[in-house]
N, C-alpha and C positions, 0 to 999 in steps of 0.2 A: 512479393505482393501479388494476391491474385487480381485477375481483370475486372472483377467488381469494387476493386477499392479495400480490400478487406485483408489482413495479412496473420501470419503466427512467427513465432520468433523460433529459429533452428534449432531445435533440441540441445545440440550441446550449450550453446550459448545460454539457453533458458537456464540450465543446470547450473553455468556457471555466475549468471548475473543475476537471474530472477531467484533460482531457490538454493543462491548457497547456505550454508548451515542446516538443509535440512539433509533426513538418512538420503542414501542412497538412490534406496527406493522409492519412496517419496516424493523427490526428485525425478526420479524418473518418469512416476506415473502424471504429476503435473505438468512436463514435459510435453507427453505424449497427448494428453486432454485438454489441452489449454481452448479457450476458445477465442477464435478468429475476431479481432479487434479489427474496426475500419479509422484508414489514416483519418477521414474525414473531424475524427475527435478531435483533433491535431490543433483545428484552426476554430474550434468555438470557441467562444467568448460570454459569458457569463453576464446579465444584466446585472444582476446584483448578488451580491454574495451574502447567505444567511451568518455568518459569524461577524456579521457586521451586526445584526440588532440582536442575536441568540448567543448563548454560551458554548463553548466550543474544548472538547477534549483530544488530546491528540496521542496519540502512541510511535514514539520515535524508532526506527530502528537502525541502531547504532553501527551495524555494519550492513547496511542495504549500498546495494552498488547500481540500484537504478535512480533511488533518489536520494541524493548526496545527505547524509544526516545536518549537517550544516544547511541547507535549505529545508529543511523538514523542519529544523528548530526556528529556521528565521518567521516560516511561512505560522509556525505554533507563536512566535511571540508577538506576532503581526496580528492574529486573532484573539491575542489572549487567553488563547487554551490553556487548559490545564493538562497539563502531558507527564508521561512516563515514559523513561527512556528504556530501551530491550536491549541486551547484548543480542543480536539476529538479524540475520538475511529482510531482505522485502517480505516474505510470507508468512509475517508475524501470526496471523492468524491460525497455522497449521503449524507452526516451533514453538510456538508460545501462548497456546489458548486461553489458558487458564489467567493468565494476564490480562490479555484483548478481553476476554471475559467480563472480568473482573471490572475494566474499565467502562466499558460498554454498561453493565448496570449500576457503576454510579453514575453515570451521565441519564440514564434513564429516569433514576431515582430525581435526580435533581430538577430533572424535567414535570415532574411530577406538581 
């Protein structure tokens, strides 16, 4: 952690927790560009949560090893989401776009 509160996660470990299943390189280069999160995220607390009065979509990913799939699905039946499950890493949106896509605009549509 730097002296401002603000940290990144060691390369190798990103590679192995944040972006497994993606190539290589890919991997690598989110590795290396990640940008500096502060701990302070750690400790907010939410006044209210919008999938409380909204509808809520969710995309699971079935082998993420930062958020346990089991809590992704608790936290999806908890809101009611409508979810899809991915065979993939945390960085669904770069292994799997066309999915995240896909879901992303019927959540929009339905917003509509």
């Amino acid at each position: 952690m730097f002296d401002d509160g603000y940290y990144v996660v060691k390369p190798d470990a990103w590679i192995t927790y944040v972006a497994n299943g993606l190539p290589e390189a890919d991997a690598r280069y989110t590795a290396e560009f990640q940008t500096p999160a502060n701990a302070s995220i750690f400790g907010y607390e939410a006044e209210t949560a919008a999938w409380q009065t909204l509808p809520a979509w969710a995309a699971i990913a079935t082998a993420d090893r930062i958020i346990t799939p089991e809590l992704q699905r608790q936290m999806s039946k908890r809101s009611g989401a409508k979810l899809i499950e991915i065979d993939a890493g945390h960085l669904l949106q770069i292994s799997h776009p066309d999915e995240v896509t896909a879901l992303i605009k019927e959540a929009a549509a339905a917003a509509k």
